[in-house]
Legacy VTK file of the C-alpha trace (Angstrom):
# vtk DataFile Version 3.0
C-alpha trace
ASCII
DATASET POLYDATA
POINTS 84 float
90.929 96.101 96.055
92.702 94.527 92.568
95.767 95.897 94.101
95.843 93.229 97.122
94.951 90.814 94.172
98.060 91.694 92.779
97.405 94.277 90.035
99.544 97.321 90.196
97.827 100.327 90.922
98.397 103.982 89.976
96.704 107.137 91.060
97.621 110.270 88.686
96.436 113.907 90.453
96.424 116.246 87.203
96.018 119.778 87.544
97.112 123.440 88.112
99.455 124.734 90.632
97.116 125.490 93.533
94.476 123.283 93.153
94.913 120.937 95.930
96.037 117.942 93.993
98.702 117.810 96.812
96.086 118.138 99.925
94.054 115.608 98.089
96.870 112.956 98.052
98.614 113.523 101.228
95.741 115.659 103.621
95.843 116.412 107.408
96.051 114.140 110.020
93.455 115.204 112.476
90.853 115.413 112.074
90.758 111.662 110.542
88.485 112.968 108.127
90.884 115.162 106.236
93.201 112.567 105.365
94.272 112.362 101.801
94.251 109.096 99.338
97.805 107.524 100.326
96.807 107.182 103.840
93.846 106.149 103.575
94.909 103.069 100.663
98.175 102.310 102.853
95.591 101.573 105.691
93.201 99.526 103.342
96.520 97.677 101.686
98.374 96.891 105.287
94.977 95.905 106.752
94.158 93.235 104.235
97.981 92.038 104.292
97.549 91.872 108.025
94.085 89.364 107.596
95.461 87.011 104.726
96.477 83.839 105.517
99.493 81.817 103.642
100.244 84.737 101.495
103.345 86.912 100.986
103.059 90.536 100.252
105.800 92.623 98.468
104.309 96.571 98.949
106.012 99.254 97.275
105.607 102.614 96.366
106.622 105.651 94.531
105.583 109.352 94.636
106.800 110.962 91.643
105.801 114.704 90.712
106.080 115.908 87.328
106.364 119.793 86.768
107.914 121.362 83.455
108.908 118.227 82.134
111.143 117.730 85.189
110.464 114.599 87.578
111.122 114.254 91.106
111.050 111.426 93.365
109.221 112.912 96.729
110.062 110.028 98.840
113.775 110.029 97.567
116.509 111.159 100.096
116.526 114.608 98.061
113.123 115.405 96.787
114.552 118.620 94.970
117.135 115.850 93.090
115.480 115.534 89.083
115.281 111.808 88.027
116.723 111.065 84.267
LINES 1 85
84 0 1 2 3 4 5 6 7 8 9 10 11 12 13 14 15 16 17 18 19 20 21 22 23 24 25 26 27 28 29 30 31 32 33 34 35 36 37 38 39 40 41 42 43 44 45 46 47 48 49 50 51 52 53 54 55 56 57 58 59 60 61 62 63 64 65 66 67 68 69 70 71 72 73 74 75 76 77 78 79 80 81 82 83
């Protein structure tokens, strides 16, 4: 909620390779119920932009993965691209 506020907000998945930290963020989209956290809080944040009243928005994201030290922008133009 602080996020529509105006308060960044950050969501770090931590874990070992296999353990569903992807599934978790992104899920399935039927059923409904097996979507993952960035659906669900771009639905939450585009909802309440839609209902305020004299208000300007400015949403942006990033999706970064980290993985031996190397990071990667997954909603870059080339996800397999490493970011300085």
């Amino acid at each position: 909620q602080g996020v529509t506020e105006g308060y960044n907000g950050t969501i770090f998945a931590y874990g070992q390779t296999g353990s569903g930290k992807s599934f978790t963020m992104q899920g399935i989209v039927d059923p409904s119920t097996q979507k993952g956290i960035i659906p669900r809080a771009f639905e939450h944040i585009f909802e309440s932009v839609q209902c305020a009243e004299n208000a300007k928005f400015l949403v942006r994201a990033s999706y970064l993965e980290i993985y031996n030290e190397d990071i990667r922008d997954l909603l870059g133009a080339d996800t397999k691209q490493k970011l300085e």
